[in-house]
C-alpha positions in Angstrom: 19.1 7.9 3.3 15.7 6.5 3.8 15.5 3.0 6.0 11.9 3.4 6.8 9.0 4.6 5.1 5.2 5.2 6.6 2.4 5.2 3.8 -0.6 6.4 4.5 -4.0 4.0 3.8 -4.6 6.6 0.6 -1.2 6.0 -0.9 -1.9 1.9 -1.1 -5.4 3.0 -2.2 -4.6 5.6 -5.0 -1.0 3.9 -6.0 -2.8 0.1 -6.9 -6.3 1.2 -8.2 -4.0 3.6 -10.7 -1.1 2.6 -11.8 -0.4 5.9 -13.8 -0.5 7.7 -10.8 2.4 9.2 -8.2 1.2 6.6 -5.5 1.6 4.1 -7.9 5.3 5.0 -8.4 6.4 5.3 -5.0 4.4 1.7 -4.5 6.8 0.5 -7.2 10.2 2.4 -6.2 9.2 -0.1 -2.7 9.3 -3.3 -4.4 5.3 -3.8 -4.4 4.7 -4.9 -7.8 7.5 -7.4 -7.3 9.8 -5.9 -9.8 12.8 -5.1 -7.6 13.6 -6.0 -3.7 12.6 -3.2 -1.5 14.7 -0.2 -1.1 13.4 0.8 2.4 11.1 -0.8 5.0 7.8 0.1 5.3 5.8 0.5 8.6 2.5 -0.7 9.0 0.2 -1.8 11.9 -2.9 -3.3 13.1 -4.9 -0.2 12.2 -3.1 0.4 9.2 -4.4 -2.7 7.5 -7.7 -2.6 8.7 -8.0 1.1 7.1 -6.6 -0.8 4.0 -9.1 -3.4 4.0 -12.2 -1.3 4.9 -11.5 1.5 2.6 -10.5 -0.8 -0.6 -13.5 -3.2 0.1 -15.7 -0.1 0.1 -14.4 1.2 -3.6 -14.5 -2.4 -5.1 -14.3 -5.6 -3.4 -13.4 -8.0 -0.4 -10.8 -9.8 -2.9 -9.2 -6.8 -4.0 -8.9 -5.5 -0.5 -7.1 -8.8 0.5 -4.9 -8.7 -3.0 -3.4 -5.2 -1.7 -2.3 -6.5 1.5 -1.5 -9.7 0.4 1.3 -8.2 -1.7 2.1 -5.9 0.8 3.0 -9.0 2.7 4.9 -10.2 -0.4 6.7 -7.8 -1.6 7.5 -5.2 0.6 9.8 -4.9 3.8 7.4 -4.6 6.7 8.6 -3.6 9.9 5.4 -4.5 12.0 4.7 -2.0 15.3 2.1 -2.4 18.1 0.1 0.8 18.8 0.2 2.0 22.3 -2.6 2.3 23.1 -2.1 4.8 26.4 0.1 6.9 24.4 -3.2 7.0 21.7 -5.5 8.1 24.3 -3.2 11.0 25.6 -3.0 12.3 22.0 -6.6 12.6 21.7 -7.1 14.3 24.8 -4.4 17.4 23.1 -6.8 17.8 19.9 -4.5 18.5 17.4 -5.2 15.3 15.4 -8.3 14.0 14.8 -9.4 11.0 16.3 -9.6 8.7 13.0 -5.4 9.6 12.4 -3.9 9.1 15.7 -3.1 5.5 15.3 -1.5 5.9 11.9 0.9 8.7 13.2 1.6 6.4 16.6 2.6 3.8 13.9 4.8 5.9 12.3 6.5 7.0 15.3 6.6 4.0 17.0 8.2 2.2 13.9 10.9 5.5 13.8 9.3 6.4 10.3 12.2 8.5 8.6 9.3 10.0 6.5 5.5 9.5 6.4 4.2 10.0 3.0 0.2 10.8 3.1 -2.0 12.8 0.4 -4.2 13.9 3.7 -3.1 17.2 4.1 -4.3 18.2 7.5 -2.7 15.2 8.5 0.9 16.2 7.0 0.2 20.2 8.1 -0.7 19.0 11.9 2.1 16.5 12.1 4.6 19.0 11.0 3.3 22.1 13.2 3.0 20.4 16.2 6.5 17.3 16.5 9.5 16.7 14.3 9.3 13.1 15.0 10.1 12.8 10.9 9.6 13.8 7.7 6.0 14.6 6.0 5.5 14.8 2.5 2.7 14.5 0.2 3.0 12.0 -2.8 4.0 14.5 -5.0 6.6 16.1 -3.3 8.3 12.6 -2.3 8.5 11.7 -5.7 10.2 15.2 -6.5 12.7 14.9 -3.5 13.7 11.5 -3.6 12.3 10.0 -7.1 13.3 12.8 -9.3 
């Protein structure tokens, strides 16, 4: 059983700019689109949304960045989690994620992710190798284990 989910900035990104696509359909199994209540909480952070709001201002626009989080904030169950910031700085001292992903993974642990769902492959590949804090899995392979 699932009880908390981490979705990385590209799922938000992909899943509400296409709405055909995998993202899109784990976005909606969550509860985003307001459809249904959520099924698992979600993690996110500080750094989480800023990547959300930078990233989707950057594609199209400062109102669709805020629309994404906004129902994020609406329809999803957020469990919130403060980054440590020592335990960030010790990570990037070991090298084997890059600088730009440390926070998201903190997040994930900190929150006790039971899976972190990410189409940033060297991001899933370096989590798994190196902890077994939880579960990684590309979109795809979510939506065949748990969707499917």
């Amino acid at each position: 059983m699932l009880n908390r989910i981490f979705l990385d900035t590209n799922v938000y990104i992909v899943g509400v700019a296409d709405t055909e696509s995998i993202e899109w359909e784990i976005l909606t199994w969550l509860g985003f689109d307001g459809s249904q209540s959520a099924r698992a909480e979600v993690i996110v952070s500080a750094e989480l949304i800023e990547q959300i709001l930078r990233v989707a201002k950057r594609l199209k626009s400062k109102d669709w960045a805020g629309s994404i989080v906004s129902r994020m904030w609406q329809n999803l169950k957020l469990r919130y989690v403060l980054v440590d910031t020592q335990e960030s700085s010790k990570l990037a001292s070991l090298g084997w994620l890059p600088r730009e992903d440390i926070g998201i993974y903190l997040a994930a642990k900190q929150g006790r992710a039971d899976c972190f769902i990410s189409s940033n492959r060297e991001l899933v590949r370096a989590v798994v190798t190196e902890t077994k804090d939880f579960e990684c899995f590309t979109p795809k392979n979510f939506v065949n284990r748990y969707l499917n």
